[in-house]
C-alpha positions in Angstrom: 0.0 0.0 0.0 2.9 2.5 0.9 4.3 1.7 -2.6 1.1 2.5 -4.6 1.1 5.9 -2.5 4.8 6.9 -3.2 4.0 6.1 -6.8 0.6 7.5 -6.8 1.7 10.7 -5.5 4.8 11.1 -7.6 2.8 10.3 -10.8 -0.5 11.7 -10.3 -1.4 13.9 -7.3 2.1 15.7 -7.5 2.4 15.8 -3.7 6.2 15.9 -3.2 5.8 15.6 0.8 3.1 12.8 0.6 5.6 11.0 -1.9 8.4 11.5 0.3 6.5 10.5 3.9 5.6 6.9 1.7 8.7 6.6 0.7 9.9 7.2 4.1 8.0 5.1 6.3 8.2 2.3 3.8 12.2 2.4 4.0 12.0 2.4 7.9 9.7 -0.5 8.1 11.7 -2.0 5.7 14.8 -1.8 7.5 13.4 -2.3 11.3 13.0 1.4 11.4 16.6 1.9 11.5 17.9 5.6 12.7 21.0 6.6 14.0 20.0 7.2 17.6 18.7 3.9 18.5 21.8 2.5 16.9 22.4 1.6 13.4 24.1 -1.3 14.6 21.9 -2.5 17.0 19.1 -2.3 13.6 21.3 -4.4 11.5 22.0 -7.0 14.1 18.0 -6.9 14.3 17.7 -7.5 10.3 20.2 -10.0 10.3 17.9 -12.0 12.6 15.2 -11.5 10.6 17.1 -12.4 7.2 17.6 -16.3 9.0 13.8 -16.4 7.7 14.0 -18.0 4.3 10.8 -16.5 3.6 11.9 -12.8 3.9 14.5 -11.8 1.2 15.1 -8.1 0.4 17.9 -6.2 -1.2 20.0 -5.5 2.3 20.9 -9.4 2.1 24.2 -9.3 0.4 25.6 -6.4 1.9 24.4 -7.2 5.4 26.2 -10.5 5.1 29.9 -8.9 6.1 28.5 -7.9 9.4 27.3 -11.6 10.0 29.9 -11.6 13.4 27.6 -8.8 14.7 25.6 -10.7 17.9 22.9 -8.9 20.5 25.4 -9.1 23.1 28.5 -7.9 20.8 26.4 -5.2 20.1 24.7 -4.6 23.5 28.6 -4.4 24.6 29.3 -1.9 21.9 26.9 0.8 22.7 27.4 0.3 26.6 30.9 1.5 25.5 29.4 4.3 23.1 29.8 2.6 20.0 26.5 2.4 18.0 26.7 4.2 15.0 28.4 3.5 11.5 30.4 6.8 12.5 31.5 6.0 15.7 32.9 2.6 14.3 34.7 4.6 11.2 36.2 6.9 14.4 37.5 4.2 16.5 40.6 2.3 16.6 40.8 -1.2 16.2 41.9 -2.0 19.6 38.8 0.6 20.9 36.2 -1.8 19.0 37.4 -5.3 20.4 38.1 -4.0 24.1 34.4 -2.7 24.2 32.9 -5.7 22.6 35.3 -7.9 24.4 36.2 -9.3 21.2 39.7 -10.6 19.7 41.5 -9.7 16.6 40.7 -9.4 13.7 37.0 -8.6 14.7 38.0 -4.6 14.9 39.4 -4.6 11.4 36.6 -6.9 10.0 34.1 -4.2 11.7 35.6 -1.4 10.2 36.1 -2.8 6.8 32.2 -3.3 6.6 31.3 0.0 7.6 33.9 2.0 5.5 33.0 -0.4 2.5 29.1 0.6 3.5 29.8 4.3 3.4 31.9 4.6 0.4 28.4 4.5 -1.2 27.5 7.7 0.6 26.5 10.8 -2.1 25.8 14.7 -0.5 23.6 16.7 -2.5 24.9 19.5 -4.6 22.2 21.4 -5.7 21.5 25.0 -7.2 18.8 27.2 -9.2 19.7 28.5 -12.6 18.1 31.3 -13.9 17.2 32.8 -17.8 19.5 35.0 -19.1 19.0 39.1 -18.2 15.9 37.5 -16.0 15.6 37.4 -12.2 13.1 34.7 -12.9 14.6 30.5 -12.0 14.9 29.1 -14.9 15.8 25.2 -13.6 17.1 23.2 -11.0 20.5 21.7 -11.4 21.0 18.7 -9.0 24.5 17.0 -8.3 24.7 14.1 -6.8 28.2 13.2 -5.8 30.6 10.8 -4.3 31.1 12.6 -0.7 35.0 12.1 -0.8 35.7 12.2 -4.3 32.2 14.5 -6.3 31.4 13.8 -9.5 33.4 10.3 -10.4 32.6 8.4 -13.1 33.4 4.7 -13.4 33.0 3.9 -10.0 31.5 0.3 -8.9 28.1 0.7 -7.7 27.3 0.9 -4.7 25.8 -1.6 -2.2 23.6 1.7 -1.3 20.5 2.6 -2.8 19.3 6.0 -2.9 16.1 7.7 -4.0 16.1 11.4 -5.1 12.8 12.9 -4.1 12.8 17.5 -5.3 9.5 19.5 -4.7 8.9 23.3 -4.4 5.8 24.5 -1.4 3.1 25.0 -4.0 0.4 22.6 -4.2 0.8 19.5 -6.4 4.8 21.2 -7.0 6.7 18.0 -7.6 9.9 17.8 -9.7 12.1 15.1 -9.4 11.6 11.0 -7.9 14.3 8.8 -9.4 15.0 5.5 -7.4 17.7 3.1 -7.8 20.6 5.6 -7.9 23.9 3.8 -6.7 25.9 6.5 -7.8 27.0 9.9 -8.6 24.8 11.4 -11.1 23.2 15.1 -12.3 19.8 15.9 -13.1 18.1 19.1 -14.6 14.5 19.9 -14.0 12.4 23.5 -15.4 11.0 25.5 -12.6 7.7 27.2 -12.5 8.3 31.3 -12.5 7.3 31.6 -9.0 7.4 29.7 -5.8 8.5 30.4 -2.5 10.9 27.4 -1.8 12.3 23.8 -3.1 12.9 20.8 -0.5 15.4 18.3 -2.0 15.9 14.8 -0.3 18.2 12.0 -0.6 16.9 8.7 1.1 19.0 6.0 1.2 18.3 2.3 1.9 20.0 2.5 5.5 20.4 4.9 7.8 23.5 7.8 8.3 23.9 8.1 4.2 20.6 10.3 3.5 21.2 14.1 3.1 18.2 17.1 2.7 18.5 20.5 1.2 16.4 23.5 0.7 16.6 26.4 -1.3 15.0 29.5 -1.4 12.4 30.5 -4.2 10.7 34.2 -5.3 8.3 34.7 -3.1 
């Protein structure tokens, strides 16, 4: 039902915010409502448990697989010691990880070798309004997506992230951009109406800490 909305809304009503909200509460129930301050971790622990169910398959299964050594009590362990987040994985030594999931080597390097290979799939928005020449009317949107350490790359693998690129301005029915399956850096170029008072872009990934928002301002 959420899917029909998201598409519904993107396709015929033209409701940016209703498309987004779908597309929103579909990915958290998707991913056992993952979010960065109940700990990511803790949520992919959760899904891996949920993935032992042969009747449950969904794209996070491959990916998730490199975290397999994750267990409740690892994790449990882990954000007693403050440790709960992709980030606070990526900042910690080695030798931090397995002394505060009482773990031995190589457990620490494993750990961090799934997150960072998780977050090189990470794009930031880049995006800007263009306007018509000798006119102080917006002429289009210009939207980069980009690699967050390295910006426009081409060639790059895909990533194991999935992310869905949802633009809209505040005027009724003011949709302008959903494009899904993006696993990589990428530009798009929509026309804008002559007035409006504001866009909202959003990035939504398929798990949390890689999603990004951004807002600019319109003519009215």
């Amino acid at each position: 039902m959420l899917q029909a909305l998201e598409e519904y809304s993107s396709r015929a009503t033209q409701f940016g915010e209703v498309t987004l909200q779908a597309l929103r509460l579909r990915r958290a129930l998707a991913t056992s409502m993952w979010n960065s301050s109940g700990g990511v971790l803790n949520q992919v622990c959760r899904t891996l448990f949920l993935l032992k169910n042969p009747k449950i398959q969904t794209h996070f299964s491959s990916w998730l697989y490199q975290f397999r050594s994750l267990s409740r009590d690892t994790v449990t362990a882990l954000k007693f010691n403050g440790i709960s987040t992709f980030h606070d994985v990526a900042v910690a030594s080695e030798a931090q990880i397995e002394k505060a999931a009482s773990r031995s080597a190589p457990f620490g390097k494993n750990l961090k070798q799934a997150v960072a290979q998780t977050l090189a799939g990470a794009l930031r928005i880049n995006a800007k309004i263009e306007y018509a020449a000798g006119s102080t009317l917006p002429s289009e949107l210009i939207c980069n997506l980009e690699d967050e350490e390295r910006g426009m790359v081409s060639g790059k693998a895909e990533s194991e992230v999935e992310f869905t690129l949802i633009a809209f301005t505040d005027l009724p029915g003011g949709s302008l951009l959903y494009k899904k399956n993006i696993r990589g850096p990428t530009s798009f170029q929509v026309p804008l109406p002559p007035k409006f008072g504001c866009i909202a872009i959003h990035l939504v990934s398929s798990m949390g800490e890689c999603g990004q928002d951004q807002r600019e301002n319109g003519n009215l």
